[in-house]
VOPAGU-2260 file (C-alpha; in pm, 1 decimal, decimal comma):
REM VOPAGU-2260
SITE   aa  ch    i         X         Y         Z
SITE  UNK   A    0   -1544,0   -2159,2   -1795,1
SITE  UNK   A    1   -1348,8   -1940,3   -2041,5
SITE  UNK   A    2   -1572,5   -1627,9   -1876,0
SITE  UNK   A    3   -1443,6   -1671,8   -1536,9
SITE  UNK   A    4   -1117,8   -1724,4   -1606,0
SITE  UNK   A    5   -1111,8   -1386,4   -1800,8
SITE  UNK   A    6   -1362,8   -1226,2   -1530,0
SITE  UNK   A    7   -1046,8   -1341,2   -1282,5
SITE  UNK   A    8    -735,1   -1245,5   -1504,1
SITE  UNK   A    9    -901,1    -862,4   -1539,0
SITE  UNK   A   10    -979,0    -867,6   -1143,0
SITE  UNK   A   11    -603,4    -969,9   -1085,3
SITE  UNK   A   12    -494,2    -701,3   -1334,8
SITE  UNK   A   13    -676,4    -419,6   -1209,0
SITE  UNK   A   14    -596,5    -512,7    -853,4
SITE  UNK   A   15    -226,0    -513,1    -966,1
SITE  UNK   A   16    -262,0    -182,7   -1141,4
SITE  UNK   A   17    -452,5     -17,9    -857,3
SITE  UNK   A   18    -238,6    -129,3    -562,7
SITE  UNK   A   19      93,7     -75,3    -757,2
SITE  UNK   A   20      41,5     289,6    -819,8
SITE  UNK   A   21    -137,3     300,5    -471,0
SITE  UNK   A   22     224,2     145,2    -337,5
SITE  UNK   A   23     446,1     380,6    -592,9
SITE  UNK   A   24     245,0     709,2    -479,6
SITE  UNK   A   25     310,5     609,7    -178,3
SITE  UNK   A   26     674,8     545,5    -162,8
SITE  UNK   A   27     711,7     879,7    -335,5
SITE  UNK   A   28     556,2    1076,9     -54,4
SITE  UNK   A   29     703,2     898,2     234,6
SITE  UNK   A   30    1098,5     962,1     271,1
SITE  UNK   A   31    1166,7     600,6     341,1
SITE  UNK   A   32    1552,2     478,8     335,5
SITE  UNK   A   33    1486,9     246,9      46,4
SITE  UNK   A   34    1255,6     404,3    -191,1
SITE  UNK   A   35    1439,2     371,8    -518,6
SITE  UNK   A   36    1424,1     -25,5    -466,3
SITE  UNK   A   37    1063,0     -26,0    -371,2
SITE  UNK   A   38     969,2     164,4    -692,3
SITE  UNK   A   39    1165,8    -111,3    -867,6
SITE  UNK   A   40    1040,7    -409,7    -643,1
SITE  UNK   A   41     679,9    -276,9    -732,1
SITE  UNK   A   42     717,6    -206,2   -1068,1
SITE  UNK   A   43     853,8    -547,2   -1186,2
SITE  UNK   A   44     627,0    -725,9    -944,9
SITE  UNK   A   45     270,7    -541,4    -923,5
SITE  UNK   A   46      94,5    -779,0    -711,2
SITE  UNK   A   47     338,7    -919,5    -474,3
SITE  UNK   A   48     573,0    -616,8    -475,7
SITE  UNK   A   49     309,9    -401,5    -365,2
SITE  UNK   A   50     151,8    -620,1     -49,9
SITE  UNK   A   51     522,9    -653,8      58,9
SITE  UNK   A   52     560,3    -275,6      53,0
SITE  UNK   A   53     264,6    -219,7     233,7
SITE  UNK   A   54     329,8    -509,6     452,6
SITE  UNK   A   55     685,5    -393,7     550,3
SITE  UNK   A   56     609,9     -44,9     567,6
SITE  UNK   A   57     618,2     103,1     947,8
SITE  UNK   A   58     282,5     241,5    1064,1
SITE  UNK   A   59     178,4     570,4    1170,3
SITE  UNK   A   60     138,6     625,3    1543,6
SITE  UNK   A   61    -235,2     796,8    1481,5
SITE  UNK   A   62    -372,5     871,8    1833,3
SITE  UNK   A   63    -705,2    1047,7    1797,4
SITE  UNK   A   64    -856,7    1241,9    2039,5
SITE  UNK   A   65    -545,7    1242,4    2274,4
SITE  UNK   A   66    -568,1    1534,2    2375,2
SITE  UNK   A   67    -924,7    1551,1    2478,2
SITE  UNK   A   68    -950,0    1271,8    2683,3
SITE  UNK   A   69    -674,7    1444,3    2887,2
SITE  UNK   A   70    -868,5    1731,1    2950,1
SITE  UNK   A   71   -1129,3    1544,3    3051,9
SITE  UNK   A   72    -940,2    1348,7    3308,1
SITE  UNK   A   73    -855,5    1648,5    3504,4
C-alpha cells in the first residue's frame, strides 16, 4: 500500500510540474489581459491553477483547409 500511494504522490507531482510550466509558457506567449495573476494563480496552485487557466482560456478559431474547400466549390 505504501508503493501506490508514493507511485500516486510522484504522478500528481509531475503532472503538477508539467502542466504548470505548460500553463506559465503559455501565459507568457499569449498577450492575455490578466497574465501577471495567472502566473501567480499557477504558481501557488500547480494543479488546480493550471486546469483553470487552460479551462478559462479563449480558444483559437483554427479553420483548416478553408480555403480549399472554397475553391473547390466553385
Amino acid at each position: 500500500m505504501d508503493n501506490l500511494s508514493a507511485i500516486l504522490v510522484a504522478i500528481y507531482l509531475i503532472l503538477g510540474a508539467f502542466l504548470s510550466v505548460w500553463a506559465i509558457v503559455d501565459c507568457i506567449k499569449t498577450k492575455r489581459e490578466y497574465s501577471t495573476l495567472w502566473i501567480l494563480v499557477v504558481f501557488f496552485f500547480p494543479l488546480i491553477g493550471a486546469f483553470a487557466y487552460f479551462m478559462t482560456k479563449p480558444r483559437a478559431k483554427f479553420k483548416p483547409f478553408k480555403n480549399n474547400i472554397q475553391s473547390y466549390r466553385k
